[in-house]
C-alpha positions as CSV (number, residue, x, y, z in Angstrom):
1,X,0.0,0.0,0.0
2,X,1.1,3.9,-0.4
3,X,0.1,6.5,1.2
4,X,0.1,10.1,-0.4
5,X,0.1,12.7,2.3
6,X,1.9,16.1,3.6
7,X,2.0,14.4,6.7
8,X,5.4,14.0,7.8
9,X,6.3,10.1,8.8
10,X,6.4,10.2,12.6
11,X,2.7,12.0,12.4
12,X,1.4,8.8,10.9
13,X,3.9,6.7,12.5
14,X,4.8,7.8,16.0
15,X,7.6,6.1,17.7
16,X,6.1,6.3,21.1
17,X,2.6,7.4,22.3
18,X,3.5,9.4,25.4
19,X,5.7,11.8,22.1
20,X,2.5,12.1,20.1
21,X,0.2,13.8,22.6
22,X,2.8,16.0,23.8
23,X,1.9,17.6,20.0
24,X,-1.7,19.9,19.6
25,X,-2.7,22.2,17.2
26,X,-3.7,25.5,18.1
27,X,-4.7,28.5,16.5
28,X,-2.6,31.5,16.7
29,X,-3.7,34.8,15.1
30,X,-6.0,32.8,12.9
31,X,-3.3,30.3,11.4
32,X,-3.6,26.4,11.9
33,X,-0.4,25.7,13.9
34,X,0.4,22.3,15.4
35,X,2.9,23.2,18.5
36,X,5.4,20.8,21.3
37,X,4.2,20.8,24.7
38,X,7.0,21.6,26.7
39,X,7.4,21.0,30.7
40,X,7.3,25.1,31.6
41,X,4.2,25.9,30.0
42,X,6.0,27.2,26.8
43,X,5.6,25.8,23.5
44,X,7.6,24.9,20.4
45,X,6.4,25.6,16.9
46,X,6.3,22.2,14.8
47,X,4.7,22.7,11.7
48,X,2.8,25.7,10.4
49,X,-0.7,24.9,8.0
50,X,-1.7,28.1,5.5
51,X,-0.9,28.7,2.1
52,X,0.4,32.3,2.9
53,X,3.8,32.4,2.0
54,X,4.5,35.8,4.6
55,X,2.9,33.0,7.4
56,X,6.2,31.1,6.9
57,X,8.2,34.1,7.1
58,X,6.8,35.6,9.9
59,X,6.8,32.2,12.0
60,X,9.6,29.6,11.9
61,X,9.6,25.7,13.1
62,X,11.5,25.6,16.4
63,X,10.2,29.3,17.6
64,X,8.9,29.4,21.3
65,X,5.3,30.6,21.4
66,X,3.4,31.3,25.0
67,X,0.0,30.7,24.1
């Protein structure tokens, strides 16, 4: 079987369970962002979901974001 998707390999395949629902994705001045959970209450940008190019500028995977 293949599977076509924009999904990267360890969405669809997660190495460990407790890993996967440290990730949520949250809404951040109206973009679909999906964001690490970290310890402090902080969170790390993982993957960004808009077809606006400036979106991608403006935020970057790995930036900390309070929500």
């Amino acid at each position: 079987m293949i599977l076509y998707t924009p999904m990267s390999m360890d969405d669809i395949f997660p190495e460990d369970e407790k890993e996967y629902e440290k990730h949520k994705w949250v809404e951040v001045d109206g973009r679909l962002m999906k964001v690490l959970d970290l310890e402090d209450g902080n969170h790390v940008l993982t993957q960004i979901l808009s077809t606006n190019p400036n979106d991608y500028l403006t935020y970057n995977p790995g930036t900390m974001i309070k929500l």
